[in-house]
Each structure stands twice: as C-alpha cells, then as structure tokens.
MDAnalysis code that builds the backbone (N, CA, C; Angstrom):
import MDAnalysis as mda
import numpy as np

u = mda.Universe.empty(636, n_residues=212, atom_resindex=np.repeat(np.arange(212), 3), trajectory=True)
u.add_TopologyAttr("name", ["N", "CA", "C"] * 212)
u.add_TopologyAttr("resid", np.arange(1, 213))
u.add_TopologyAttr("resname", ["UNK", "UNK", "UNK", "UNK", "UNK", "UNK", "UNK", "UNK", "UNK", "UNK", "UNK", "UNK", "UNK", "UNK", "UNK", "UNK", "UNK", "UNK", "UNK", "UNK", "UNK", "UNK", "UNK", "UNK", "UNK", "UNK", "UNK", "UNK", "UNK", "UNK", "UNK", "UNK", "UNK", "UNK", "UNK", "UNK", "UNK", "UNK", "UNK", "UNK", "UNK", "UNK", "UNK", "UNK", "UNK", "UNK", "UNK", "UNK", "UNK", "UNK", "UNK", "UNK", "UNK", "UNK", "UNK", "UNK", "UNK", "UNK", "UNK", "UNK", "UNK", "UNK", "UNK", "UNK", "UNK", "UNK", "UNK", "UNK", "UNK", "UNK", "UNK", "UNK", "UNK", "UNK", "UNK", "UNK", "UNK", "UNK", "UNK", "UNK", "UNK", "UNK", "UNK", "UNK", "UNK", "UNK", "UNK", "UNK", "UNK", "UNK", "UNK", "UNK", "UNK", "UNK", "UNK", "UNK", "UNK", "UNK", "UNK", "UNK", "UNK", "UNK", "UNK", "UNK", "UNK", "UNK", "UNK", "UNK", "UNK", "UNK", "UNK", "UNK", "UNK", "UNK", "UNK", "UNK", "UNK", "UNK", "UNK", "UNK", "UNK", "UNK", "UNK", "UNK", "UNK", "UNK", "UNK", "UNK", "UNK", "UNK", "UNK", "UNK", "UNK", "UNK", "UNK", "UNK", "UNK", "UNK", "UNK", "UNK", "UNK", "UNK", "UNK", "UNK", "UNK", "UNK", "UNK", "UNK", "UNK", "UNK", "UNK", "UNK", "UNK", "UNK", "UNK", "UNK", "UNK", "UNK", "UNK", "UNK", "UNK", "UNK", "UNK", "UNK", "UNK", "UNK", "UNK", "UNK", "UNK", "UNK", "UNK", "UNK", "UNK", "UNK", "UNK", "UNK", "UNK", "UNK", "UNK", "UNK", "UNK", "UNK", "UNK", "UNK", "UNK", "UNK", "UNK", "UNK", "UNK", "UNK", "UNK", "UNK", "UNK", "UNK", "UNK", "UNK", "UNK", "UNK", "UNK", "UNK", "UNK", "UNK", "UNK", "UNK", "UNK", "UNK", "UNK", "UNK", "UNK", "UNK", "UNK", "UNK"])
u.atoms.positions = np.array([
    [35.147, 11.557, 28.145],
    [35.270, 10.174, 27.667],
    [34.286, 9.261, 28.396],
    [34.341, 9.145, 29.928],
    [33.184, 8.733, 30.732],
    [31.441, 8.967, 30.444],
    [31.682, 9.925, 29.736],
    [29.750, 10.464, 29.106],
    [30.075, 9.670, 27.832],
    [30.691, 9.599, 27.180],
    [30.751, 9.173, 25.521],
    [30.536, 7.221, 25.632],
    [31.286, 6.955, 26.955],
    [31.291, 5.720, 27.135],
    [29.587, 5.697, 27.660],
    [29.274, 5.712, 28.821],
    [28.114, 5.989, 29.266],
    [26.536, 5.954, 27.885],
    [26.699, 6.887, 27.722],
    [26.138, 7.004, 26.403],
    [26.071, 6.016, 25.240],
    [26.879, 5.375, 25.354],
    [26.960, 3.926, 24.322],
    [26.891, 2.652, 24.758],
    [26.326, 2.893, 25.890],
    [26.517, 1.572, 26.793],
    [24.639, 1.669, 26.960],
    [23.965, 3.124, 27.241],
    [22.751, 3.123, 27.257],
    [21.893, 3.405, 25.866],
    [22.987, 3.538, 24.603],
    [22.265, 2.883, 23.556],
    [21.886, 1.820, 22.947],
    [23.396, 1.016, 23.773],
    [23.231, -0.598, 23.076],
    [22.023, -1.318, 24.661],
    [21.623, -0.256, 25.200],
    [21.067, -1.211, 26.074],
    [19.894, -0.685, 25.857],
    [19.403, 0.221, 25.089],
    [18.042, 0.801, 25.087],
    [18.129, 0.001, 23.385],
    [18.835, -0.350, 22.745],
    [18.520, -0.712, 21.056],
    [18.028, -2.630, 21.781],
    [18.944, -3.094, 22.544],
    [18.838, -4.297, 22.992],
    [17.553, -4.862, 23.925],
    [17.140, -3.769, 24.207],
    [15.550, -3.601, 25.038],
    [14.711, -3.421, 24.480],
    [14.787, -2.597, 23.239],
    [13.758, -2.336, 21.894],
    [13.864, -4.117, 21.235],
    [14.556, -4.546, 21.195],
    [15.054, -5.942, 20.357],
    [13.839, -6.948, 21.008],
    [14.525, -7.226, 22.180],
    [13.525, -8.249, 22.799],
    [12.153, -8.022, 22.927],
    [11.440, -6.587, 23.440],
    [10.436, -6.438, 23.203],
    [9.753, -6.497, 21.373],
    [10.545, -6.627, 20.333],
    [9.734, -6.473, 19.132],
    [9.513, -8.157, 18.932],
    [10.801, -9.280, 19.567],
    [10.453, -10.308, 19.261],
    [9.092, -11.420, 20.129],
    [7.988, -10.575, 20.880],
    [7.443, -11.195, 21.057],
    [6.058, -10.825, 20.331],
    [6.588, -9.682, 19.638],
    [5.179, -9.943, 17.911],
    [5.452, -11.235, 16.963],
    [4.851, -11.487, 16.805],
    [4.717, -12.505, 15.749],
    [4.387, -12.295, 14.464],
    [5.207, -12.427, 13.955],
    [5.462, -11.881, 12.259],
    [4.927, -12.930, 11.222],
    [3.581, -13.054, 10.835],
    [3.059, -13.560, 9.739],
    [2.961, -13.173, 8.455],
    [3.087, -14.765, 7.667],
    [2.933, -14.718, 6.174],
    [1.925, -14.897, 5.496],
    [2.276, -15.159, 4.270],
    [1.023, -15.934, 3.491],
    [1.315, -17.666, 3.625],
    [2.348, -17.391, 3.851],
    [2.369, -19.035, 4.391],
    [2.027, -19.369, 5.671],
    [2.780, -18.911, 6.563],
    [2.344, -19.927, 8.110],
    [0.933, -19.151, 8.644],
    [0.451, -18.338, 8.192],
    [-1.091, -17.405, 8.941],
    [-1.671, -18.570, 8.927],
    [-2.289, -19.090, 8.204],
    [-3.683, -20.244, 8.107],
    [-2.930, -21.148, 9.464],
    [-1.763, -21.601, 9.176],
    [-0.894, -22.404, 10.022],
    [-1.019, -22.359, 11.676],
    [-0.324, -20.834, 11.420],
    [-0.377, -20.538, 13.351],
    [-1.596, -20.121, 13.532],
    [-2.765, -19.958, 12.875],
    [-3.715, -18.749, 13.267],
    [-4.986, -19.883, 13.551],
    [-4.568, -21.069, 12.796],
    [-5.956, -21.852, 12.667],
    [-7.219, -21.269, 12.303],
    [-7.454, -20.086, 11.659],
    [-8.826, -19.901, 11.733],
    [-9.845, -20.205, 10.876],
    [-9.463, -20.685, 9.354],
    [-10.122, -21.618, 9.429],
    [-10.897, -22.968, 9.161],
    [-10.427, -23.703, 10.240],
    [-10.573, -25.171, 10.572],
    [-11.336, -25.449, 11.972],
    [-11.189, -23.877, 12.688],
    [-11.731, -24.325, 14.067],
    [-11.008, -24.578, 15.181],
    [-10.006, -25.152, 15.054],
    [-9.107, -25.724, 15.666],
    [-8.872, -24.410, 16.955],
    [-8.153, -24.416, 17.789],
    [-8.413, -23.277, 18.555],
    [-6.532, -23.028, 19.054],
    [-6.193, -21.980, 18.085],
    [-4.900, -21.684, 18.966],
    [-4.387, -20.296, 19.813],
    [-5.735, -19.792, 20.662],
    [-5.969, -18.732, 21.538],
    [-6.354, -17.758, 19.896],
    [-6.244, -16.783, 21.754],
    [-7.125, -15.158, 20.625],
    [-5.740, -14.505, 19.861],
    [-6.440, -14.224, 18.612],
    [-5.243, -13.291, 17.980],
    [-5.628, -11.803, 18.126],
    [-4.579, -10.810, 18.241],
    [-4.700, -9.507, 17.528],
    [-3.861, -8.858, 16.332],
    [-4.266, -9.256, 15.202],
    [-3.396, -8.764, 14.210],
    [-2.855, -6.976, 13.395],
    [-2.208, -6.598, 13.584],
    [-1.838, -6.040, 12.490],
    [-1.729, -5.592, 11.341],
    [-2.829, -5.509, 10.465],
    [-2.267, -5.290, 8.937],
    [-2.078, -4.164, 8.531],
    [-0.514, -4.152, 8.306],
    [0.390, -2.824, 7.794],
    [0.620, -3.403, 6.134],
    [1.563, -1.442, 6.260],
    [2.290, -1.006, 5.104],
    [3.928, -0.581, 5.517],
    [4.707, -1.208, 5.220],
    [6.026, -0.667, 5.673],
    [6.069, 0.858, 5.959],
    [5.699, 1.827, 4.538],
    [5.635, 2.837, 4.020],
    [4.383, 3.745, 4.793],
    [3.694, 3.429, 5.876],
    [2.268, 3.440, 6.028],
    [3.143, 4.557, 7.916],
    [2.768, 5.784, 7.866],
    [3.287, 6.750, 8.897],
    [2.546, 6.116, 10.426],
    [1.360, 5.639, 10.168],
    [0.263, 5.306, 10.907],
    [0.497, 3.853, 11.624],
    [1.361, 3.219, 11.082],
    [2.025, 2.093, 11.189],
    [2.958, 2.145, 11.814],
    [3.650, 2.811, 11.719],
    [5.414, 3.154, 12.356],
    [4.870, 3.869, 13.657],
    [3.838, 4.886, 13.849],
    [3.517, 5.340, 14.925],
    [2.957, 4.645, 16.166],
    [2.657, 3.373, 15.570],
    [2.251, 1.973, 17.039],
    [3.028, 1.012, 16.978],
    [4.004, 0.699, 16.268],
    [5.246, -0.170, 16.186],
    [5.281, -0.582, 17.756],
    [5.762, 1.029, 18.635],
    [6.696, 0.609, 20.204],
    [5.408, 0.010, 20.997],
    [4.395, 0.916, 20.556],
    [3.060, 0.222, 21.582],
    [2.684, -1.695, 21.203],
    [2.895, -2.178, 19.946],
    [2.344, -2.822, 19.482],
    [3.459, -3.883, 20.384],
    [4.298, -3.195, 20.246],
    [5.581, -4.245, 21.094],
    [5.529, -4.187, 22.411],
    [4.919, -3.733, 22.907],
    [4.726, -3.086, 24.588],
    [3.619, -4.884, 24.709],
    [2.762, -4.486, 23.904],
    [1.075, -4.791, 23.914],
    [1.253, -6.190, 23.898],
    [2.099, -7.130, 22.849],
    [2.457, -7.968, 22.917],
    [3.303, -8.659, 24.323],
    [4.333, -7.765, 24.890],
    [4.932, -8.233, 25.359],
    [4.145, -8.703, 27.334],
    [3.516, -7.329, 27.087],
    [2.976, -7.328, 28.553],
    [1.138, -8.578, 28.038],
    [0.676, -9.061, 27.429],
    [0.085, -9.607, 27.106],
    [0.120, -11.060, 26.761],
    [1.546, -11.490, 26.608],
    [2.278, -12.688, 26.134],
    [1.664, -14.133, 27.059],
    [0.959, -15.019, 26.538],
    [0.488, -16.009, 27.347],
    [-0.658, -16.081, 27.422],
    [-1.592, -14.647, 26.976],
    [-2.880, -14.412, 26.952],
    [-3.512, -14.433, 25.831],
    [-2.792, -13.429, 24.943],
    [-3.248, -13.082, 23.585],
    [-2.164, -13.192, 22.595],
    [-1.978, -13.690, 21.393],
    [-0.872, -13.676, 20.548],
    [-0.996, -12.379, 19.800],
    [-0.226, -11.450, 19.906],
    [-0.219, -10.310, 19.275],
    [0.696, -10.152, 18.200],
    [0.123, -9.929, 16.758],
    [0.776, -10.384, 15.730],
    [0.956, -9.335, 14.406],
    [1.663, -9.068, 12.924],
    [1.456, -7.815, 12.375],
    [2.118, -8.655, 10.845],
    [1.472, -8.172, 10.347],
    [1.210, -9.229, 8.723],
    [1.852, -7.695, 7.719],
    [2.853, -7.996, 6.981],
    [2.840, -7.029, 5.939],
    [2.065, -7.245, 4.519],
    [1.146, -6.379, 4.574],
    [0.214, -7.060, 3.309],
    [0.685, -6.451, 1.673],
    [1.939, -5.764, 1.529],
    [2.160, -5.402, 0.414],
    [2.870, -6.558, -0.072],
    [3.380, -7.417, 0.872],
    [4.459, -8.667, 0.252],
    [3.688, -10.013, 0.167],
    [2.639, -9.842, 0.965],
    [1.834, -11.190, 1.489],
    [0.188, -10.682, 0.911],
    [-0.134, -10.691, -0.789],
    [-1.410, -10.106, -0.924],
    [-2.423, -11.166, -1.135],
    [-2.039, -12.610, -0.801],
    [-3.038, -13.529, -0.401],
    [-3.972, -12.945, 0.359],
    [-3.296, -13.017, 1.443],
    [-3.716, -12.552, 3.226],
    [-4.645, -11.004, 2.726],
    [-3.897, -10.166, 2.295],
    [-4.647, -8.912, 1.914],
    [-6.104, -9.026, 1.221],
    [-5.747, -9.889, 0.162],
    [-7.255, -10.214, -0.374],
    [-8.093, -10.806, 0.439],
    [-7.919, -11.951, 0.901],
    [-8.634, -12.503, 1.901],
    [-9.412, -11.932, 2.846],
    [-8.698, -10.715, 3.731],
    [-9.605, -9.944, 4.485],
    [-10.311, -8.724, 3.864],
    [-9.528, -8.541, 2.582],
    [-9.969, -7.448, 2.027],
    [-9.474, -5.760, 2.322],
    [-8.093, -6.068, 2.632],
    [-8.081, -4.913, 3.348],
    [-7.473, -3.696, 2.499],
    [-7.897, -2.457, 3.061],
    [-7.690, -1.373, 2.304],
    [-7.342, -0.365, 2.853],
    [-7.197, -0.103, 3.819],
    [-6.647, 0.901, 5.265],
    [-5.892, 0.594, 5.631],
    [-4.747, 1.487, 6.206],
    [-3.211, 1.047, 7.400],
    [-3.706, 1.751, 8.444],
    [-2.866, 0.885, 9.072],
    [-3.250, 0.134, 9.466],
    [-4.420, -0.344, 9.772],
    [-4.807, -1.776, 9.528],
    [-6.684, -2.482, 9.659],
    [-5.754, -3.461, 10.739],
    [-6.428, -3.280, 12.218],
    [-6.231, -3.964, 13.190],
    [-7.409, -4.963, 13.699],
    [-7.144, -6.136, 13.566],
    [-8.456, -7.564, 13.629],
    [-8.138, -8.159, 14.808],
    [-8.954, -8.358, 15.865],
    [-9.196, -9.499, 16.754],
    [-10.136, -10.647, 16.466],
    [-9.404, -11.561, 16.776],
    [-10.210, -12.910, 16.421],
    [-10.070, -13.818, 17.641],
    [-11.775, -13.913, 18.300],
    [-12.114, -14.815, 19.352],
    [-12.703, -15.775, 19.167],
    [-12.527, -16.550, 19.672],
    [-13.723, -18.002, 19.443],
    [-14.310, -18.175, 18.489],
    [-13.602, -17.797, 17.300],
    [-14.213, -18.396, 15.583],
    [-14.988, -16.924, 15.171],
    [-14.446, -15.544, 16.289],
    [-15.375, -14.830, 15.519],
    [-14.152, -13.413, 15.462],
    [-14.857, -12.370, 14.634],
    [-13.655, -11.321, 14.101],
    [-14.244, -10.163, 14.532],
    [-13.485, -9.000, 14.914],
    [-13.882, -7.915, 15.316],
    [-12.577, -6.413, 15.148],
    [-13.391, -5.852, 14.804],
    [-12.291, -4.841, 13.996],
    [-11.797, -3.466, 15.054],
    [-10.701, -3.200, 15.050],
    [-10.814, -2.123, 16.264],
    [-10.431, -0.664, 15.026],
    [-11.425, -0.115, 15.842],
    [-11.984, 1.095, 14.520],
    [-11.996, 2.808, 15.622],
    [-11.337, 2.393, 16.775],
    [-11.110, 3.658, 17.800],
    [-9.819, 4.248, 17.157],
    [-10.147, 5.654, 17.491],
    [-8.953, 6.257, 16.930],
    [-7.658, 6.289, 18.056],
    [-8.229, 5.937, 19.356],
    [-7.724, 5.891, 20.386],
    [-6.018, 4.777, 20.622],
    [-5.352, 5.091, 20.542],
    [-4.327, 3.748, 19.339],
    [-2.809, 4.061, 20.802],
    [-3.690, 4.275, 21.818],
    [-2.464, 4.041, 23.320],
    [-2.514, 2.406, 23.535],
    [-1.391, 2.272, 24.301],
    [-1.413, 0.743, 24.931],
    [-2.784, 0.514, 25.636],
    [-3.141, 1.192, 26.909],
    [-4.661, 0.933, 27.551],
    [-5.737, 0.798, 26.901],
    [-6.026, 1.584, 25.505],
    [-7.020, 1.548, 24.968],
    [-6.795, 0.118, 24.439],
    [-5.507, -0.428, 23.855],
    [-5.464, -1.731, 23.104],
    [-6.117, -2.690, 24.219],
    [-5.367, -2.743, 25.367],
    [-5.444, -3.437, 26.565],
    [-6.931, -3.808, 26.578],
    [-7.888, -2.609, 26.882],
    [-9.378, -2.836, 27.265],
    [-9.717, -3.216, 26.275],
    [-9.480, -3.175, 24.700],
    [-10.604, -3.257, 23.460],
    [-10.184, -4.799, 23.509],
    [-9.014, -5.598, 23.593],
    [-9.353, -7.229, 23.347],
    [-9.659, -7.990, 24.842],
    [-9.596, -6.760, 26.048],
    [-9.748, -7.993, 27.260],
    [-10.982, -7.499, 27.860],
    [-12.032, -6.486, 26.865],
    [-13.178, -6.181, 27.761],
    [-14.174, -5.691, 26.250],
    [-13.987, -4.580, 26.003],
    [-14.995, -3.746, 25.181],
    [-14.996, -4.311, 23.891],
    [-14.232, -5.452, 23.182],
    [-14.853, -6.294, 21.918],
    [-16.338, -6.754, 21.949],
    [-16.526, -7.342, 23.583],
    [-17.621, -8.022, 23.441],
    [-19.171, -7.271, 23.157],
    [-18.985, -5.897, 23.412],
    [-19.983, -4.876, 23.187],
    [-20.379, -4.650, 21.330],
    [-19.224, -4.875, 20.728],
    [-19.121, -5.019, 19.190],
    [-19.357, -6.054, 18.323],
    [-20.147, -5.696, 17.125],
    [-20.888, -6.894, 16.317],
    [-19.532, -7.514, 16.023],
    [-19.890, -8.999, 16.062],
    [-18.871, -9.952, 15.510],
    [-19.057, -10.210, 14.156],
    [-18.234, -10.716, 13.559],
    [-17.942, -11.316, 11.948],
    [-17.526, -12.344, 12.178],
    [-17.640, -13.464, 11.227],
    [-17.040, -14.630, 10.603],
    [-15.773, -14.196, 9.823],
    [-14.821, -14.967, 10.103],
    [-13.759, -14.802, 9.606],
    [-13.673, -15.325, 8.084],
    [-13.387, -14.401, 6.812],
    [-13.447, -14.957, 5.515],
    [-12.369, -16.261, 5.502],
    [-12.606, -17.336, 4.810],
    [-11.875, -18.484, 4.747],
    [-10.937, -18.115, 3.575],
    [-9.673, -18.751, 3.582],
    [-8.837, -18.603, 2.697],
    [-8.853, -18.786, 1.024],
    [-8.355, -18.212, 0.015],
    [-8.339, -18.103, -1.463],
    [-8.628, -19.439, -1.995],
    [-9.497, -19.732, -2.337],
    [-9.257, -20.596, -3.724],
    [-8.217, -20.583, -4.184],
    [-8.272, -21.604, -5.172],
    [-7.671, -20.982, -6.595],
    [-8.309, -20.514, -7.281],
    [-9.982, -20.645, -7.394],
    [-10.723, -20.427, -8.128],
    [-11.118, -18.972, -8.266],
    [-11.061, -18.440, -6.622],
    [-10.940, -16.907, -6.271],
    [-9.749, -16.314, -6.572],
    [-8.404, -17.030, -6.750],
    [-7.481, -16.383, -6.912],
    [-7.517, -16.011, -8.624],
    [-7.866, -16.916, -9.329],
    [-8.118, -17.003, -10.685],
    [-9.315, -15.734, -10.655],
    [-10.355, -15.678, -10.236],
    [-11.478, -14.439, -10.643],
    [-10.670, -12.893, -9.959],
    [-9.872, -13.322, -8.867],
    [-9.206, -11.884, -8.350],
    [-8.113, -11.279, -9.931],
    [-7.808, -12.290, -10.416],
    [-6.676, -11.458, -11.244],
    [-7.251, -11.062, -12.470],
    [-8.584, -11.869, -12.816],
    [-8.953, -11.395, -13.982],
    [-9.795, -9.853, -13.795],
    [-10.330, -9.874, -12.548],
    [-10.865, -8.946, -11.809],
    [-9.919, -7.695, -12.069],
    [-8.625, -7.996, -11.871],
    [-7.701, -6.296, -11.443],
    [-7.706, -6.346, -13.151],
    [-7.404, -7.371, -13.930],
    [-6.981, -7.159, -15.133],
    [-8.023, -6.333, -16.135],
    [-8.955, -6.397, -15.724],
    [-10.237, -5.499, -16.546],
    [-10.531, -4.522, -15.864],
    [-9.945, -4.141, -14.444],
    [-10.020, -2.756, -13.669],
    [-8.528, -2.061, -14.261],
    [-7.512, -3.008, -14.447],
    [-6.630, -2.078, -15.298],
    [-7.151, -1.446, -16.546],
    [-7.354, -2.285, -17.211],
    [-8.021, -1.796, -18.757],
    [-8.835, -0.637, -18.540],
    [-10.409, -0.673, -17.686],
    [-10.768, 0.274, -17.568],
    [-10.284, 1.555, -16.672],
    [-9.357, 1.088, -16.311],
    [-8.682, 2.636, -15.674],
    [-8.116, 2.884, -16.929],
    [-6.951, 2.157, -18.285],
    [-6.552, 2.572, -19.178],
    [-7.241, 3.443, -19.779],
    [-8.444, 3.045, -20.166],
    [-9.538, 3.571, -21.157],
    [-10.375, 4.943, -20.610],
    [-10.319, 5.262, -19.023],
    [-10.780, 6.576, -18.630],
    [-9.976, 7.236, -18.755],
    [-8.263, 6.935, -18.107],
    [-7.534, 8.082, -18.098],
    [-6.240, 7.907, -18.965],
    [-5.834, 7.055, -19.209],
    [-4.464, 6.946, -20.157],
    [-5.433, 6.928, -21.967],
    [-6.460, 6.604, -22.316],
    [-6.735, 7.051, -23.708],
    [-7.021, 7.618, -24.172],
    [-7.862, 8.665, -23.080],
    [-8.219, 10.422, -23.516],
    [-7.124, 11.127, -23.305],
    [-5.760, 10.608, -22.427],
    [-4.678, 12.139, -22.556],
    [-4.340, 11.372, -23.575],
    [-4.390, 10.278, -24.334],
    [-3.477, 10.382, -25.487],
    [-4.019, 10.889, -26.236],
    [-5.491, 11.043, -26.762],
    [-5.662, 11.688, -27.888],
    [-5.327, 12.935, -27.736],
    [-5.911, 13.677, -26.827],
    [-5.121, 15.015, -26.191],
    [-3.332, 15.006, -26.701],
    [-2.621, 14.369, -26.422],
    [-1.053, 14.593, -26.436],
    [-1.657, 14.263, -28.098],
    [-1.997, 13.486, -28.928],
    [-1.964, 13.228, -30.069],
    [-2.300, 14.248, -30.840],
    [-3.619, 14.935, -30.384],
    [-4.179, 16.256, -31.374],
    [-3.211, 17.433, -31.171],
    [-2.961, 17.681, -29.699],
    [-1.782, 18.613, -29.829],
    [-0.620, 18.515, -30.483],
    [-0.603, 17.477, -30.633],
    [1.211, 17.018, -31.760],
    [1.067, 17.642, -32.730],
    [-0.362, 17.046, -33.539],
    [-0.645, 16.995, -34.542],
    [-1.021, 18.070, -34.938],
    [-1.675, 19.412, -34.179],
    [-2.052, 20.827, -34.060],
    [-0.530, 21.301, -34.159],
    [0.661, 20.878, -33.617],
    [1.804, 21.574, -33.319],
    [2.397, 21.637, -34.566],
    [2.188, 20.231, -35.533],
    [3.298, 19.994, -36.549],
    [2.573, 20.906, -37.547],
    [1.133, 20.764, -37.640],
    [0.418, 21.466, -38.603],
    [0.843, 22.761, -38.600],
    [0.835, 23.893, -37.679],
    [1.322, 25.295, -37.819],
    [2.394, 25.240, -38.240],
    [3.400, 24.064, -37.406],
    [4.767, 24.569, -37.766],
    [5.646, 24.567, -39.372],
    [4.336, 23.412, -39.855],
    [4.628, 23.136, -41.565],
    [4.149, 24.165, -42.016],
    [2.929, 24.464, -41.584],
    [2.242, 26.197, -42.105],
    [3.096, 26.721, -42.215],
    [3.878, 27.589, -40.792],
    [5.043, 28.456, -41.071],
    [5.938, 28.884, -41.622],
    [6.325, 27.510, -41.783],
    [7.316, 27.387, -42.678],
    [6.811, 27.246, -44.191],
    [6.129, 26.543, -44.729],
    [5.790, 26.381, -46.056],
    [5.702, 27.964, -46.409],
    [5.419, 29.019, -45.329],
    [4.992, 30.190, -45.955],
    [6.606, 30.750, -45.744],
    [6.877, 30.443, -44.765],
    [8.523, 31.699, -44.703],
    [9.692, 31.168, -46.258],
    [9.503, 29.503, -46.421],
    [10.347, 29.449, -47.687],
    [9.544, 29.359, -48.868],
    [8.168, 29.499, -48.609],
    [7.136, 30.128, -50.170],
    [7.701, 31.454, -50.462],
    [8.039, 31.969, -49.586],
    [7.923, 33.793, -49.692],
    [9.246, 33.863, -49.871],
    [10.615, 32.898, -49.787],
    [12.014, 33.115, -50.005],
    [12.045, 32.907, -51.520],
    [11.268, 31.872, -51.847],
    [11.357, 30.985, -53.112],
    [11.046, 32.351, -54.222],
    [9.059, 33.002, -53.971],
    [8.973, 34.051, -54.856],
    [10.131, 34.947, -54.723],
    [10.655, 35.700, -53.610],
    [11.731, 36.510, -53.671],
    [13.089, 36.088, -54.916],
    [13.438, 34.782, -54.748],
    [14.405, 34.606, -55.391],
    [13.943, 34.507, -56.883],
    [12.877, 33.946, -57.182],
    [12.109, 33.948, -58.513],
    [12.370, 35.276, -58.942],
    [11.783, 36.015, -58.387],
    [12.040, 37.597, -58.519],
    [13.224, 38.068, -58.989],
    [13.732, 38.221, -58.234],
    [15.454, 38.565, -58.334],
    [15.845, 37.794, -59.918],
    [15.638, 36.722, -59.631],
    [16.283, 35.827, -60.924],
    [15.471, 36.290, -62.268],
    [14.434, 36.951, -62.415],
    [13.727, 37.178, -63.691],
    [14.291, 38.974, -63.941],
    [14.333, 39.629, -63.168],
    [15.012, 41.185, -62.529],
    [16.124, 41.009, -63.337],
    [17.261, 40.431, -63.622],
    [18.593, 39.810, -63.619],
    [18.134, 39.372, -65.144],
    [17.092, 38.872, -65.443],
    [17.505, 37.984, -66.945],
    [16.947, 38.935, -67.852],
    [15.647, 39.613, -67.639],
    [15.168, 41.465, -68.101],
    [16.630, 42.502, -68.259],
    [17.618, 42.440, -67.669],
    [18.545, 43.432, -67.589],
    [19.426, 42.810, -68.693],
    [19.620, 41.993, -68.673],
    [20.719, 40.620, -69.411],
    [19.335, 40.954, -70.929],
])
C-alpha cells in the first residue's frame, strides 16, 4: 500500500513538474503572433524562437520535453514559443512553411532557420546564443494582405482543379470504360445464353405442332 501510495504521489509530482515547465512556452495564434512578436513594425519585444508544428507531426512530439526545458532554463532571455500551423494557416502561409517541425529565430528584425539535425537542449542552447550569427539572415515576410489572402485561395483553387484533372479524371474514365467494358460482355452473355433458350424453345414448340 506504501509503494502504491508513493507511486502516486511521484506521478502527480512528476505530471505537476511536466505542467509548469510546458507553461513557460508561449503558445501563439493567428491572432496575438503579429501582437506579441512585433515583427513587423520594428518595435522590439526581445528574440523569439519559434516552433512551427503539426499536432500529428512524430518529430514534434519528440522535442515537446526539450522545447519545455529550453524555454524554461532560457526564460528572461529568449521567448521560446510553438505556433500550431494546421489551425492557424495565416501564420503558415506567411512563412511559408512546409516541414515539421520548421524552427525560426528572429533577432534584431532579422530571421534565421535552424536546419541541424542535432535537436538536444545544448545544441538549441548554442544555435540562438552563439552559432546563428555564423548563418545568412532573412527578412522576416510581413503579414497577409487581404489581397494575398484573396490570390492564396484562388491559387489552391486552380491547384485543386489541376490536381482534379491529372488524377481524379483519368481514373474516371478508366472506372467508366471498365463499367462500360463490364456491362457490354455481360449483355453479350446473356443476350446469347437466352438467344440460345429462346431457339431451343422455338424448337421444341414447332417439334410439338409437326406431331399435332
């Protein structure tokens, strides 16, 4: 009973230690990013290191505890932060992103991508408090239009179509000619198995009226 107690006393204290360390990530939207992130207006609200996941994303879930470590032992220095971009695809378009996790530092108005496969706490540690500066910087893309948001949708809407038209309108003719190959024999078949009942009975019935 003493181990069973024991044991539940160092789960709620290891689940309650996992807790506090996840709340010093900072969980951005498509709403408050431009907000807390300032980036851009200029305005300066320290260095970020962001995040951009997939809930669903294995690669994601595998730096969760570090990402919470990274934040926590970092807190005051760097805002360490993690954006879900399947719910928030402003933000997704905006940077453009297409990989899970795509991890961005942003210093002094400028962006830098961490592209090491190396994905321990130390390696995080050195890449935003030393070895960024060795790496070409970027300008950070400025936020959607409407005008971009308007060309992004017409954009997917004619990449749907033409995905329709490579692969959903050639299997249909395919499923269509085969239908149409299927019904054809099967009327064949048959037109011949009750052609050949029909003469039989013709038969019989003229056999029968010769005797009569």
């Amino acid at each position: 009973m003493a181990i069973i107690s024991r044991s539940i006393v160092l789960l709620f204290f290891l689940t309650f230690f996992n807790y506090c360390l996840s709340q010093d990530v900072i969980e951005l939207t498509d709403a408050n990013f431009e907000n807390l992130t300032q980036m851009s207006t200029g305005n300066t609200s320290g260095s970020w290191f962001i995040k951009f996941y997939a809930p669903w994303c294995t690669h994601c879930k595998a730096i969760s505890k570090i990402w919470a470590q990274l934040a926590t032992e970092l807190k005051g220095q760097v805002n360490i932060a993690k954006i879900d971009v399947t719910t928030n695809a402003k933000t997704r378009k905006r940077f453009k992103i297409e990989g899970f996790p795509t991890l961005l530092f942003f210093k002094n108005g400028k962006m830098y991508e961490y592209k090491n496969n190396d994905r321990s706490l130390e390696a995080f540690k050195n890449f935003i408090l030393e070895t960024y500066k060795s790496m070409k910087a970027a300008e950070p893309p400025k936020p959607l239009t409407p005008t971009d948001i308007i060309k992004d949708m017409i954009n997917e809407a004619l990449t749907n179509i033409d995905r329709i038209y490579k692969y959903a309108f050639p299997s249909l003719i395919l499923i269509s000619s085969i239908s149409f190959g299927c019904g054809f024999i099967t009327c064949f078949l048959l037109s011949k198995l009750f052609g050949r009942k029909s003469v039989q009975d013709a038969s019989k019935k003229k056999k029968k009226l010769n005797k009569i």
